[in-house]
VOBA-1610 file (N, C-alpha, C; in pm, whole numbers, padded with zeros to 5 digits, always signed):
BEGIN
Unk-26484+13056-00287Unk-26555+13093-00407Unk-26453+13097-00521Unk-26458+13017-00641Unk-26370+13030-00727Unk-26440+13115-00806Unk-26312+13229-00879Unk-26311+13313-01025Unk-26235+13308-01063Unk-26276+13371-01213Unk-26166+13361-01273Unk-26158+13469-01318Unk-26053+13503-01432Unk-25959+13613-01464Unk-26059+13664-01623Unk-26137+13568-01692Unk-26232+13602-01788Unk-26378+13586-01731Unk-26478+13659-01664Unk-26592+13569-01630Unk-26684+13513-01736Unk-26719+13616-01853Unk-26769+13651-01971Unk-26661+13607-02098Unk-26695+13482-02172Unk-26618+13476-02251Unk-26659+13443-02449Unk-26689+13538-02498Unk-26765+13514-02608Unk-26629+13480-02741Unk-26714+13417-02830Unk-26617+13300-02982Unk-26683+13365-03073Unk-26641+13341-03212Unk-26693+13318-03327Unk-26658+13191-03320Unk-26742+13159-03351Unk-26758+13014-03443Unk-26697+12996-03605Unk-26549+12853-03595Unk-26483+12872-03689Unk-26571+12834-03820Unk-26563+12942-03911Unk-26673+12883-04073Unk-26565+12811-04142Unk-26630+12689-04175Unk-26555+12581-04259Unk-26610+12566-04378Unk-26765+12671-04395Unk-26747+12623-04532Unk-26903+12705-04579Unk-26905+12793-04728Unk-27007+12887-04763Unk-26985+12870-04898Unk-27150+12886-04962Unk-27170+12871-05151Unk-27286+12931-05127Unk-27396+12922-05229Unk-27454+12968-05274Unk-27591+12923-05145Unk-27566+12807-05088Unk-27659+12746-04976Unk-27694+12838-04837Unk-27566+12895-04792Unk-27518+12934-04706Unk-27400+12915-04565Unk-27406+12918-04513Unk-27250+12860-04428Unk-27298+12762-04347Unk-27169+12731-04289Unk-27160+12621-04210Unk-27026+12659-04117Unk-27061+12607-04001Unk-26983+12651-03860Unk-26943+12526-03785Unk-26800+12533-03745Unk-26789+12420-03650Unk-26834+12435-03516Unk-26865+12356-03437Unk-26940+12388-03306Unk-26852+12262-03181Unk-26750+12283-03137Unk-26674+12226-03063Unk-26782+12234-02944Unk-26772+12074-02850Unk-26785+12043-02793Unk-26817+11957-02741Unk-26773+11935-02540Unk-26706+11845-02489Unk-26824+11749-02438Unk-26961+11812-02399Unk-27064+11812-02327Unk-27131+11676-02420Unk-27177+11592-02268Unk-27310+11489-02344Unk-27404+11553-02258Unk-27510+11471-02301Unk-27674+11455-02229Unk-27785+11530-02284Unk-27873+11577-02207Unk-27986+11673-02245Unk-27931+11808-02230Unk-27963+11916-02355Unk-27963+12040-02382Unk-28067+12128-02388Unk-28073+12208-02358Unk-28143+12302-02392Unk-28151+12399-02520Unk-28290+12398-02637Unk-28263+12477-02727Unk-28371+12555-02717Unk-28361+12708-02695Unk-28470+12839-02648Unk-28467+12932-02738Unk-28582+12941-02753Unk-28614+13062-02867Unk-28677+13214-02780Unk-28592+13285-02769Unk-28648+13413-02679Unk-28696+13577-02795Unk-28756+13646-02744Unk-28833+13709-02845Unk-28759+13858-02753Unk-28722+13969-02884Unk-28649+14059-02849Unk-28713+14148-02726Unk-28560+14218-02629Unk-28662+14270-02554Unk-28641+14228-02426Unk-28707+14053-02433Unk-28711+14022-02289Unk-28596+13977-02217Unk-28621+13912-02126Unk-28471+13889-02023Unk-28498+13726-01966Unk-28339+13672-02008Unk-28341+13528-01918Unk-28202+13534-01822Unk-28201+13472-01749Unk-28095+13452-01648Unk-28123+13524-01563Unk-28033+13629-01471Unk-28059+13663-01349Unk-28025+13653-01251Unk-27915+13555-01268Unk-27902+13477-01136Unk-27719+13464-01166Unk-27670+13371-01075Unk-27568+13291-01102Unk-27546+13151-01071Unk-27424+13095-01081Unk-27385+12935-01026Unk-27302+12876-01003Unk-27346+12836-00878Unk-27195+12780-00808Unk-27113+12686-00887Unk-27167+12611-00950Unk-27045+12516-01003Unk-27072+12325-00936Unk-27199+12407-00888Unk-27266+12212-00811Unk-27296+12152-00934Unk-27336+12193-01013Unk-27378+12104-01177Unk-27281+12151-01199Unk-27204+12011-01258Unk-27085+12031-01330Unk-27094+12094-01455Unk-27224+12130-01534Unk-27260+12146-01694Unk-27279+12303-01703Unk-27283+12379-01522Unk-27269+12519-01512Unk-27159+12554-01467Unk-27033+12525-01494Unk-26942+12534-01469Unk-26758+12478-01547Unk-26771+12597-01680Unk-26910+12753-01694Unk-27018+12736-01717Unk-27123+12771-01778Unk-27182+12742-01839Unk-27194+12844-02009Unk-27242+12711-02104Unk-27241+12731-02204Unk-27312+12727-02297Unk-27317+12839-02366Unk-27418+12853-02445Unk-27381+12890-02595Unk-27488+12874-02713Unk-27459+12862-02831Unk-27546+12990-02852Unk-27528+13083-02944Unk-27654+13166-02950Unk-27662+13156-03153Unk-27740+13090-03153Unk-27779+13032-03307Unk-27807+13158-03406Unk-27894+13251-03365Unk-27965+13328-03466Unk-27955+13457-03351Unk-27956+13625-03425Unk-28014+13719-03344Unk-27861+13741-03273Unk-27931+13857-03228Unk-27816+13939-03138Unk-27879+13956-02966Unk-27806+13943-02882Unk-27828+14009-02784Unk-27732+14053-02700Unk-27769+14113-02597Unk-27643+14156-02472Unk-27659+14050-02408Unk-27537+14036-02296Unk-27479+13957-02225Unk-27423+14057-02084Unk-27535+14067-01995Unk-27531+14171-01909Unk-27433+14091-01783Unk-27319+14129-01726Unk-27246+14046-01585Unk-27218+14129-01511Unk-27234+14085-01390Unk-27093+14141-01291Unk-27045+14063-01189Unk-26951+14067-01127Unk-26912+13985-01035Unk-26951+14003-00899Unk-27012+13880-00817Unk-27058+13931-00670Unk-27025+14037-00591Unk-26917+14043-00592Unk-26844+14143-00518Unk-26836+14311-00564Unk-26923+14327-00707Unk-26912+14428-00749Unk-27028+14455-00776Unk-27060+14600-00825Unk-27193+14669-00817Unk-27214+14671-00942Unk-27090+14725-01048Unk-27107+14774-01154Unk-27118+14634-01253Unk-27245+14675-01323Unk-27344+14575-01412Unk-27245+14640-01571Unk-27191+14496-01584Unk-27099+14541-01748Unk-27187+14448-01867Unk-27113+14496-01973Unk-27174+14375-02104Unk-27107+14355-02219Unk-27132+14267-02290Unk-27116+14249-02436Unk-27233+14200-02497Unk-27216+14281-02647Unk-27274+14236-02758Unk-27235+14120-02839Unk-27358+14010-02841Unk-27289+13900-02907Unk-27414+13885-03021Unk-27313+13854-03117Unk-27393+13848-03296Unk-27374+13680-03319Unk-27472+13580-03349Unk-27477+13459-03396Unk-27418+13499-03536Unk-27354+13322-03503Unk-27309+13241-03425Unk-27217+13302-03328Unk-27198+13198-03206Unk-27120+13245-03118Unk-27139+13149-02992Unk-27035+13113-02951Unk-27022+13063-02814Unk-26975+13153-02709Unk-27076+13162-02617Unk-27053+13213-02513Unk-26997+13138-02350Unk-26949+13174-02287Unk-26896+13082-02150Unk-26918+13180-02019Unk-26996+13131-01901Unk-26997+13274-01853Unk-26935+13191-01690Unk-26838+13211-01630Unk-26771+13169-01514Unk-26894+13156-01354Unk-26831+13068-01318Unk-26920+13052-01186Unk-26954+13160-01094Unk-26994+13221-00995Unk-27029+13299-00925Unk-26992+13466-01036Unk-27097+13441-01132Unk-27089+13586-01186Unk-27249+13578-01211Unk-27332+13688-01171Unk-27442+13702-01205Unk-27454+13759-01369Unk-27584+13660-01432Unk-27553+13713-01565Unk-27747+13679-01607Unk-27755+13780-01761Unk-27872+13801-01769Unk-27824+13810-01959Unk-27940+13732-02027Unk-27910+13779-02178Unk-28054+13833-02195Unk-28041+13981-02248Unk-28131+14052-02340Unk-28122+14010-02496Unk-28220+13986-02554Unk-28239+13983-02713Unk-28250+14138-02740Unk-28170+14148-02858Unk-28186+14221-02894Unk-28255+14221-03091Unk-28284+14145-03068Unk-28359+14117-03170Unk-28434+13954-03163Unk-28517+13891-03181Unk-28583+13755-03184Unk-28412+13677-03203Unk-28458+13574-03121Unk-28273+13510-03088Unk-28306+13330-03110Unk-28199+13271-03117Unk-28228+13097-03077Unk-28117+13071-03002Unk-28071+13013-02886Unk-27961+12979-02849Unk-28005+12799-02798Unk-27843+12732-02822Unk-27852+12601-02741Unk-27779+12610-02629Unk-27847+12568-02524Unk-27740+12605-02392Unk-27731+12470-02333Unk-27580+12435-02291Unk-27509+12298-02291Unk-27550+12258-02162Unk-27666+12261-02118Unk-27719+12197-01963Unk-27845+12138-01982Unk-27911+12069-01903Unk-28058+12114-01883Unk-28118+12167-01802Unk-28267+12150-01809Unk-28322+12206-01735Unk-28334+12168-01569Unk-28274+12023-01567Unk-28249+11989-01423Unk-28130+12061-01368Unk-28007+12067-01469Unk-27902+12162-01455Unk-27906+12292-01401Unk-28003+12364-01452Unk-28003+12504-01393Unk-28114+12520-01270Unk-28233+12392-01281Unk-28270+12436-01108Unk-28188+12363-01013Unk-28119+12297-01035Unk-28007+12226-00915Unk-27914+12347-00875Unk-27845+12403-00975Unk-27773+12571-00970Unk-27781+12650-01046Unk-27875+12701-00993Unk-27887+12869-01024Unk-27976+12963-00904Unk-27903+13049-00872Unk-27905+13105-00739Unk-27949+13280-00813Unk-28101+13272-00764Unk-28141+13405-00876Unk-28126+13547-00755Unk-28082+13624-00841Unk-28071+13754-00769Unk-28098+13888-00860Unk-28191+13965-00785Unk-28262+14074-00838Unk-28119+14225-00834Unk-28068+14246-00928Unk-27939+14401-00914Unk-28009+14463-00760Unk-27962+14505-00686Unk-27969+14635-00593Unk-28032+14536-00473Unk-28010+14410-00478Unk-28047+14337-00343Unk-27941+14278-00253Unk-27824+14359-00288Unk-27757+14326-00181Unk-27630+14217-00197Unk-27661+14180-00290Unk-27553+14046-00344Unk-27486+14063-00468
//
Protein backbone atom coordinates (compact mmCIF):
# COMPACT_ATOMS: atom_id res chain seq x y z
CA UNK A 1 0.00 0.00 0.00
CA UNK A 2 1.70 3.23 -0.88
CA UNK A 3 1.49 6.69 1.39
CA UNK A 4 2.63 9.36 1.65
CA UNK A 5 4.00 11.89 4.10
CA UNK A 6 1.12 14.75 2.87
CA UNK A 7 -2.21 12.75 2.19
CA UNK A 8 -4.35 16.04 2.00
CA UNK A 9 -2.73 18.65 0.07
CA UNK A 10 -4.50 22.04 -0.51
CA UNK A 11 -2.90 25.50 -3.02
CA UNK A 12 -3.93 28.82 -3.64
CA UNK A 13 -4.04 29.37 -6.91
CA UNK A 14 -1.25 31.83 -8.24
CA UNK A 15 -3.41 35.40 -9.21
CA UNK A 16 -1.79 36.83 -12.26
CA UNK A 17 -3.94 39.36 -12.73
CA UNK A 18 -7.18 41.80 -11.10
CA UNK A 19 -9.02 45.40 -12.29
CA UNK A 20 -12.08 46.45 -12.11
CA UNK A 21 -13.42 42.93 -14.06
CA UNK A 22 -12.23 40.77 -11.49
CA UNK A 23 -9.26 38.21 -11.17
CA UNK A 24 -7.74 35.77 -12.90
CA UNK A 25 -5.81 32.58 -11.62
CA UNK A 26 -3.31 30.33 -13.09
CA UNK A 27 -4.46 26.75 -13.02
CA UNK A 28 -1.36 24.38 -13.63
CA UNK A 29 -1.88 21.30 -15.09
CA UNK A 30 -0.49 18.07 -16.28
CA UNK A 31 -3.80 16.04 -16.94
CA UNK A 32 -5.57 15.38 -20.54
CA UNK A 33 -8.97 13.81 -21.32
CA UNK A 34 -12.47 14.00 -19.82
CA UNK A 35 -13.08 15.99 -16.50
CA UNK A 36 -15.38 16.34 -14.33
CA UNK A 37 -17.14 19.79 -13.49
CA UNK A 38 -19.83 19.42 -10.24
CA UNK A 39 -21.85 21.79 -8.77
CA UNK A 40 -22.75 20.52 -5.08
CA UNK A 41 -25.27 22.46 -2.89
CA UNK A 42 -24.18 23.30 0.81
CA UNK A 43 -24.51 20.76 3.40
CA UNK A 44 -24.30 17.68 1.41
CA UNK A 45 -21.49 15.11 1.07
CA UNK A 46 -19.42 13.61 -1.97
CA UNK A 47 -16.67 11.10 -1.74
CA UNK A 48 -16.52 8.58 0.94
CA UNK A 49 -14.46 6.34 -0.16
CA UNK A 50 -10.80 6.04 -1.28
CA UNK A 51 -8.24 4.89 -4.23
CA UNK A 52 -5.91 2.69 -4.96
CA UNK A 53 -4.06 4.31 -7.60
CA UNK A 54 -5.47 1.66 -10.57
CA UNK A 55 -6.62 4.94 -12.52
CA UNK A 56 -3.72 6.63 -12.97
CA UNK A 57 -5.93 10.21 -12.88
CA UNK A 58 -6.62 9.06 -8.95
CA UNK A 59 -3.43 9.01 -8.12
CA UNK A 60 -3.72 11.63 -6.38
CA UNK A 61 -6.47 12.73 -7.27
CA UNK A 62 -7.28 16.22 -8.18
CA UNK A 63 -9.44 18.60 -7.79
CA UNK A 64 -10.13 22.35 -8.50
CA UNK A 65 -12.74 23.83 -6.16
CA UNK A 66 -13.95 26.96 -8.35
CA UNK A 67 -16.48 28.82 -6.15
CA UNK A 68 -17.66 28.25 -2.23
CA UNK A 69 -16.01 26.82 0.65
CA UNK A 70 -16.01 23.47 1.97
CA UNK A 71 -14.27 20.87 4.32
CA UNK A 72 -12.09 18.28 3.17
CA UNK A 73 -12.79 15.51 5.74
CA UNK A 74 -9.52 12.42 5.68
CA UNK A 75 -8.00 9.88 7.43
CA UNK A 76 -5.74 7.30 6.74
CA UNK A 77 -6.79 3.47 6.66
CA UNK A 78 -5.01 2.58 9.38
CA UNK A 79 -6.41 5.26 11.57
CA UNK A 80 -9.69 6.04 13.24
CA UNK A 81 -9.31 9.60 13.77
CA UNK A 82 -11.41 11.53 10.93
CA UNK A 83 -9.20 15.04 10.41
CA UNK A 84 -9.86 18.15 8.00
CA UNK A 85 -9.28 21.25 6.26
CA UNK A 86 -11.03 24.20 5.22
CA UNK A 87 -10.61 25.06 1.68
CA UNK A 88 -11.81 28.68 0.24
CA UNK A 89 -11.92 28.89 -3.86
CA UNK A 90 -9.86 28.98 -5.70
CA UNK A 91 -7.80 26.19 -4.73
CA UNK A 92 -6.26 23.01 -5.72
CA UNK A 93 -6.64 20.29 -3.76
CA UNK A 94 -4.58 16.68 -4.06
CA UNK A 95 -5.74 13.99 -1.82
CA UNK A 96 -3.07 10.73 -1.78
CA UNK A 97 -4.05 7.16 -2.56
CA UNK A 98 -5.42 4.91 0.13
CA UNK A 99 -6.77 7.89 2.29
CA UNK A 100 -10.47 7.89 2.72
CA UNK A 101 -11.84 11.32 1.94
CA UNK A 102 -15.28 13.12 1.81
CA UNK A 103 -15.90 17.05 0.75
CA UNK A 104 -18.73 18.87 2.67
CA UNK A 105 -19.92 22.28 1.10
CA UNK A 106 -20.01 24.52 3.14
CA UNK A 107 -21.69 26.86 1.31
CA UNK A 108 -23.17 26.13 -2.63
CA UNK A 109 -19.58 25.10 -4.24
CA UNK A 110 -18.30 24.32 -8.12
CA UNK A 111 -15.29 22.18 -8.33
CA UNK A 112 -13.38 20.59 -11.57
CA UNK A 113 -12.05 17.31 -10.67
CA UNK A 114 -9.10 16.03 -13.00
CA UNK A 115 -10.71 12.43 -13.74
CA UNK A 116 -13.80 11.13 -15.02
CA UNK A 117 -16.45 9.55 -14.33
CA UNK A 118 -15.08 6.20 -15.70
CA UNK A 119 -12.05 7.19 -13.46
CA UNK A 120 -13.68 7.06 -10.23
CA UNK A 121 -15.94 3.87 -10.83
CA UNK A 122 -12.82 1.90 -12.00
CA UNK A 123 -11.26 3.29 -8.35
CA UNK A 124 -13.01 4.21 -5.79
CA UNK A 125 -13.45 1.81 -3.00
CA UNK A 126 -16.46 3.41 -0.80
CA UNK A 127 -16.40 3.04 2.89
CA UNK A 128 -18.96 4.06 5.50
CA UNK A 129 -16.52 5.71 9.10
CA UNK A 130 -17.04 2.94 11.91
CA UNK A 131 -17.03 -0.10 9.37
CA UNK A 132 -14.05 -1.40 10.10
CA UNK A 133 -11.61 -0.06 7.47
Amino acid sequence: MKMTDEPVKVSALPLIGEDARGASYEVPNSRTGDFMLAYRKKGTSSGRHYHTGKSPRKDPEILFLLSGEAVIRWRRLDASEVEEVIVRAPAKVEIATYIWHELVPLSDCAFWEMNSLNDVREDSIRVEPGSGR
